[in-house]
C-alpha positions in Angstrom: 0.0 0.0 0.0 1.6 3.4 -1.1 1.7 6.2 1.7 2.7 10.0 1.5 6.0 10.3 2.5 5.2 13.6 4.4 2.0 12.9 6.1 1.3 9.1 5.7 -1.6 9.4 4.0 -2.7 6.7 2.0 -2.5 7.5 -1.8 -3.0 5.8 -5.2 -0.4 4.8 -7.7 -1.2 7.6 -10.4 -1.5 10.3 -7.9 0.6 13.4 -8.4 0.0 15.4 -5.2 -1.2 14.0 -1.6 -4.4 14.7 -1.0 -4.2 15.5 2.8 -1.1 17.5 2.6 -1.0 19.1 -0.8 3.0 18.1 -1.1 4.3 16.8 -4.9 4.5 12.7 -4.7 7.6 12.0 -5.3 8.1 10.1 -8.9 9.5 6.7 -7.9 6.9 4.5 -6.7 9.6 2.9 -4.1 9.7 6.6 -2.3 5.9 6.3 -1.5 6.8 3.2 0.7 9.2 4.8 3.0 5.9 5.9 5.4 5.9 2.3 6.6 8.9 2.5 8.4 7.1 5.6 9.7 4.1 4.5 10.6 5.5 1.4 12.4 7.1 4.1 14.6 3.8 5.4 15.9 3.1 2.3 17.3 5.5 2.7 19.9 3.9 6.4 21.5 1.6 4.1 23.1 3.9 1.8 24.8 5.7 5.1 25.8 2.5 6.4 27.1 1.7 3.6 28.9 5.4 3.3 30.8 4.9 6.9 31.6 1.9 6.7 33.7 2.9 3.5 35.1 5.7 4.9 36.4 3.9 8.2 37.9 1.3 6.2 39.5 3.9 4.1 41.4 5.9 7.3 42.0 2.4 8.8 43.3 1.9 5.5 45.3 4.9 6.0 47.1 4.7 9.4 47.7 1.2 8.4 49.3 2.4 5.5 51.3 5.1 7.7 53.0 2.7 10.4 54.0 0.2 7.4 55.5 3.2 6.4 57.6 4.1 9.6 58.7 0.7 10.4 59.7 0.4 6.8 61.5 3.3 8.1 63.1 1.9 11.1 64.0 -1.0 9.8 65.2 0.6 7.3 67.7 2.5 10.2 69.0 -0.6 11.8 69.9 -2.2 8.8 71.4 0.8 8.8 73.8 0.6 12.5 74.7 -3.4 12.2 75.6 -2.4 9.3 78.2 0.1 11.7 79.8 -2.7 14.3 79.7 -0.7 17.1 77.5 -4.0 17.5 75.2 -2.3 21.1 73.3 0.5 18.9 72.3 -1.6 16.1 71.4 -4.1 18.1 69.3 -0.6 19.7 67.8 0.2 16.0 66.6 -3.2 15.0 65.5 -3.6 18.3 63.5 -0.4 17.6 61.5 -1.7 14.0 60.8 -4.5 15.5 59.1 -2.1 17.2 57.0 -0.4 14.3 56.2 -3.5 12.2 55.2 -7.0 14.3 54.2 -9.3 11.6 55.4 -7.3 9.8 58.4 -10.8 9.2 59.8 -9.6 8.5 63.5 -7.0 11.4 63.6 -10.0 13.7 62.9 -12.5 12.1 65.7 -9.2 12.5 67.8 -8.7 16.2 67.2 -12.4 16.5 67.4 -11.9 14.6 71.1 -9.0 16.7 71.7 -10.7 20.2 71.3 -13.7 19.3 73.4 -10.7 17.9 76.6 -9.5 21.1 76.1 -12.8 23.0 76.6 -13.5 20.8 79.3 -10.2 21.7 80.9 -11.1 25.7 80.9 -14.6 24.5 82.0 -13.0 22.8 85.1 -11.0 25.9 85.8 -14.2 28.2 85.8 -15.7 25.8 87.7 -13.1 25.9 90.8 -13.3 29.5 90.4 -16.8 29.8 90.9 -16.1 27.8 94.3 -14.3 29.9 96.1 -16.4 32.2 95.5 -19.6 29.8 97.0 -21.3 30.1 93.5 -22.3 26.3 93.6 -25.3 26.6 91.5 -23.2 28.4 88.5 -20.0 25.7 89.2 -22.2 22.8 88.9 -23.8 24.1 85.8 -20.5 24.5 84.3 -19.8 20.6 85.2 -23.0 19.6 83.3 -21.9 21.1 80.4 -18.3 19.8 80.4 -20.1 16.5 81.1 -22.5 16.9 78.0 -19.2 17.8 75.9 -17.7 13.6 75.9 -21.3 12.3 75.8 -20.2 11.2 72.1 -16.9 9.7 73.2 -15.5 6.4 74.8 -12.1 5.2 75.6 -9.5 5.2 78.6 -8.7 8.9 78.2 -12.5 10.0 78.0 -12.9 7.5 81.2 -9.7 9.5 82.9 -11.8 12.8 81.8 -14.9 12.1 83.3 -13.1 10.7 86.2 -12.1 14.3 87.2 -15.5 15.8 86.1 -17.1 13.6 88.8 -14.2 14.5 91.0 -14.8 18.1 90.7 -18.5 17.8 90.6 -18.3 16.1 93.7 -15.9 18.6 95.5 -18.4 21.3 95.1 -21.3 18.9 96.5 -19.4 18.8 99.3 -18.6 22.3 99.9 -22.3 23.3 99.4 -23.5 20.7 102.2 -21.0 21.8 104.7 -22.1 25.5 103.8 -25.7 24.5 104.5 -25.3 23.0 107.1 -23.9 25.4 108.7 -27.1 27.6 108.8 -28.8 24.8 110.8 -31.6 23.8 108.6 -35.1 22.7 109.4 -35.6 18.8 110.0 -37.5 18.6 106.7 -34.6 20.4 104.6 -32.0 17.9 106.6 -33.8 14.9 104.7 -33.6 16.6 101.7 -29.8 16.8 102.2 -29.3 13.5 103.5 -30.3 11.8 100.0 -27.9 14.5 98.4 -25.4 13.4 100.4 -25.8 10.0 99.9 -25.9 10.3 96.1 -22.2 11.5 96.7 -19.7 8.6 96.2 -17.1 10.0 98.1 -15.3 9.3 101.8 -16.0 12.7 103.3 -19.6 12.9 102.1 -20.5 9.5 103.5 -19.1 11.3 107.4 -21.6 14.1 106.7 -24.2 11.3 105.8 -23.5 9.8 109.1 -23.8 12.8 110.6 -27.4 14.3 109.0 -28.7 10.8 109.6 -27.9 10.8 113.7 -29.6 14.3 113.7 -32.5 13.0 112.2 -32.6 9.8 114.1 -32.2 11.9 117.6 -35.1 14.3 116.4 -36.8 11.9 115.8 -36.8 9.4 119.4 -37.3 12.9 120.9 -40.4 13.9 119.5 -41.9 10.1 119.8 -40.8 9.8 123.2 -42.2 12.9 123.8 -45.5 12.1 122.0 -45.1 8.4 124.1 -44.9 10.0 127.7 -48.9 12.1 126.4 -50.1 8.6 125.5 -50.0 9.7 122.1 -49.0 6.7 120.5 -50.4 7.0 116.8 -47.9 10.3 116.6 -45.1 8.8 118.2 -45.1 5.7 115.4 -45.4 8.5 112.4 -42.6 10.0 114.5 -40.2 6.8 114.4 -41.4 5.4 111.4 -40.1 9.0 109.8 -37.1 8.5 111.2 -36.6 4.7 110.0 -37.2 5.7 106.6 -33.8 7.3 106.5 -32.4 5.5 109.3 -34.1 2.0 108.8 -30.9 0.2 110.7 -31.3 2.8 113.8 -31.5 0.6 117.5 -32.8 3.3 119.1 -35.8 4.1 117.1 -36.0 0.2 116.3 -36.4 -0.3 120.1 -38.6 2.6 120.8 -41.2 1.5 117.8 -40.9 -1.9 120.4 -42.0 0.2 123.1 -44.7 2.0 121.8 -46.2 -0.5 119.8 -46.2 -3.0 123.3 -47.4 0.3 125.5 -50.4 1.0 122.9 -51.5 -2.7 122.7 -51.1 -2.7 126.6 -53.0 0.6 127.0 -55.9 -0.1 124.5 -56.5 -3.6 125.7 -55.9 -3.5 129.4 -56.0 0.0 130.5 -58.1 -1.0 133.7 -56.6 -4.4 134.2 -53.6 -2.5 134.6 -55.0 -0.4 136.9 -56.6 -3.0 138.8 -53.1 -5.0 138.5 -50.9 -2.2 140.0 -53.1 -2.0 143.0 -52.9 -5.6 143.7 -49.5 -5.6 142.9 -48.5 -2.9 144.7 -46.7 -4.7 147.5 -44.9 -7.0 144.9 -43.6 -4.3 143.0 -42.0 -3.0 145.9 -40.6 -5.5 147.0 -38.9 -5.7 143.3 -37.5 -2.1 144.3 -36.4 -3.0 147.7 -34.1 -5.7 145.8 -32.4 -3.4 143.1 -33.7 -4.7 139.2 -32.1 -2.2 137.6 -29.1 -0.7 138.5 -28.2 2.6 138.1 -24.7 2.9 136.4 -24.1 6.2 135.0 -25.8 9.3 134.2 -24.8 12.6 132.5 -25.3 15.5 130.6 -23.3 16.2 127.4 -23.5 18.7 124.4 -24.0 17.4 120.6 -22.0 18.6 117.6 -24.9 21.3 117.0 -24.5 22.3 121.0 -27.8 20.7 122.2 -28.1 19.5 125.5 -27.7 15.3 125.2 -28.9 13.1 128.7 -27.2 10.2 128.4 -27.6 7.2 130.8 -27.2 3.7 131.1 -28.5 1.1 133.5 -28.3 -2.7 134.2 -30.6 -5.3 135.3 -29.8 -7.2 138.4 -33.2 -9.2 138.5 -33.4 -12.5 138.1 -36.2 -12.4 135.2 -36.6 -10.5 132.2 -37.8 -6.9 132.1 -38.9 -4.5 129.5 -40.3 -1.2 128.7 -37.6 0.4 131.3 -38.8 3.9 131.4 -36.4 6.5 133.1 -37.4 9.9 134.6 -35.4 12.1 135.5 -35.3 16.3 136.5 -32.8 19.0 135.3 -31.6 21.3 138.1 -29.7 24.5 138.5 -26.4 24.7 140.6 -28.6 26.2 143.5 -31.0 22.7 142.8 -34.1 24.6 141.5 -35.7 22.1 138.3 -36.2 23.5 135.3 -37.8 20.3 133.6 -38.8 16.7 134.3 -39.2 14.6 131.9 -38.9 10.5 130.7 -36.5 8.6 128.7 -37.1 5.2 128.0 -34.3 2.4 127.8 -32.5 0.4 125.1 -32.7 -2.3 124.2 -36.4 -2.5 125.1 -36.2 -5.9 127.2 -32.8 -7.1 129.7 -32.0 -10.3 130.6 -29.9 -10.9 134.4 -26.8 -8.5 133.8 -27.8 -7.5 131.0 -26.6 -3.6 130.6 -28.9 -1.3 128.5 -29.1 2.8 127.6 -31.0 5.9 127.4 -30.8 9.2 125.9 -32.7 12.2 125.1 -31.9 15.2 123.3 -33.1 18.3 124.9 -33.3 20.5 121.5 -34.5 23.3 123.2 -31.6 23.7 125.8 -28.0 24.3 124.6 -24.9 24.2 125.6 -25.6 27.9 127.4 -26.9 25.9 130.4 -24.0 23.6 130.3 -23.7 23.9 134.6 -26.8 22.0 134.8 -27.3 18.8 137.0 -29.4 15.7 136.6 -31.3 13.7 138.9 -33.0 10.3 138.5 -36.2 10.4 140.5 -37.4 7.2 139.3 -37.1 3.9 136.9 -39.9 1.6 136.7 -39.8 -1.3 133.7 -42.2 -4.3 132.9 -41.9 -7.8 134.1 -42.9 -10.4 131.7 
């Protein structure tokens, strides 16, 4: 097949001039078959193509592997900075990770992660601030919010964060019960703080726990007993069984629900059998005193931690049978012996056995520590033989 020369176009045998190019054929036929030497050349500009991008991809590759490494490396470096807690230098690292590799998917969540610990951080600091300066309500709302920040996030540093959220949240609990408590609160707002502090996991806020819950259970077996000694025995039980809702292992208020419950059934049922038996047994139960059943072994007056006046006594049985309902009464005096008050405590455990030792006590809220030279005087124990 005869070509141009010039263009390789392909021409016939009595054609003078190429039809493509216009150039003059040349006259020997043999020169119109130089183009295939020519046109087998073209075949390689493929080939050469082909090498060409083959070699820029895998040039491209590399360059591409070497930046993934670098940003692996990167990102390790970061992971180690979080677990010492240096989150700038950490972000730093996870930042120019990103750079490295567009869509490293876990160095982004990590700066993400990294951003919010460091928001959290200056939240924490605000926070502590706030403190000192007793604005609990603002500090604790600052805690919620650096709480809500790692609601999306998991992992031992997010574990280590929230760690010192609860920490600090907390700390400020605690400084906003002490506070509180120190304005005395009503009975009803001391329940209230009770569950607070018991919501606190924390060393220090289970010692004020302890100590809300004794103030509770001490109002409480006063205004019973007090309700107990009027006969009022339906009051007295709302009274205790008050108090054993946030006390429900108390002895004292355990012992005194004993009581009442056995002095209502007794009173209810048998109010003039007892009558009738006190007469007749009159001479008996003298005879019972004549022989010592209960023992006095100490009495005295003490001050709480709030500076109310505490009677505190304790007694032992020498009969030879068991006895119960053990009620004490006793009188406050001056220095000069004039009484201020009577009144009646009853003992604990509610029933002694021989030698058996048992306790009273009574918190006098209305009388502080301002009448702290007062004396006591037993005027009289009577108890229950079965």
């Amino acid at each position: 097949m005869l070509h141009c020369p010039y263009c390789g176009t392909n021409i016939k045998e009595d054609e003078s001039y190429c039809i493509k190019c216009g150039k003059q054929l040349p006259d020997d036929i043999n020169n119109r078959l130089k183009n295939k030497k020519y046109i087998n050349k073209l075949w390689y500009l493929p080939a050469i193509l082909a090498a060409v991008l083959l070699i820029s991809s895998g040039i491209y590759y590399l360059i591409l592997e070497n930046q993934t490494a670098e940003a692996k490396n990167l990102y390790e470096q970061g992971e180690k900075q979080v677990l010492a807690g240096d989150y700038e230098q950490a972000r730093d690292l996870f930042a120019d990770a990103l750079e490295h590799k567009k869509n490293f998917n876990h160095a982004s969540t990590s700066l993400d992660f990294m951003d919010k610990a460091l928001n959290v951080q200056r939240t924490l600091t605000q926070s502590t601030e706030l403190l000192k300066e007793q604005d609990y309500q603002q500090a604790l709302s600052l805690i919620n919010e650096a709480e809500n920040d790692m609601t999306n996030f998991n992992g031992p540093a997010v574990n280590e964060i929230i760690d010192l959220i609860v920490s600090t949240r907390n700390t400020i609990k605690i400084e906003q019960l002490k506070d509180t408590l120190k304005q005395e609160p009503s009975i009803d707002d001391l329940k209230i703080l009770l569950w607070e502090a018991d919501s606190i996991k924390d060393n220090e806020a289970k010692k004020i726990t302890a100590t809300i819950r004794d103030q509770i259970i001490d109002y409480s077996y006063s205004k019973a007993s007090e309700q107990l000694k009027n006969k009022q025995f339906n009051d007295a039980l709302i009274f205790v069984e008050d108090g054993l809702k946030y006390a429900p292992n108390a002895e004292k208020l355990q012992s005194l629900k004993t009581t009442i419950d056995k002095e209502q059934v007794a009173f209810e049922t048998a109010q003039q059998q007892r009558i009738e038996q006190a007469i007749n047994t009159a001479a008996k139960e003298q005879e019972i005193n004549e022989k010592d059943a209960i023992e006095l072994v100490s009495v005295a007056i003490e001050s709480d931690k709030q500076g109310k006046l505490v009677v505190i006594g304790e007694v032992k049985s020498v009969a030879t049978i068991p006895i119960n309902s053990i009620l004490i009464e006793y009188s406050l005096l001056t220095e000069s012996g004039t009484e201020i008050l009577s009144n009646e405590v009853y003992v604990y455990p509610d029933k002694l056995y021989p030698e058996e030792k048992g306790d009273f006590e009574f918190t006098h809220f209305d009388i502080d520590e301002e009448n702290k030279n007062l004396k006591i005087e037993v005027s009289k124990i009577t108890w229950y033989t079965e």
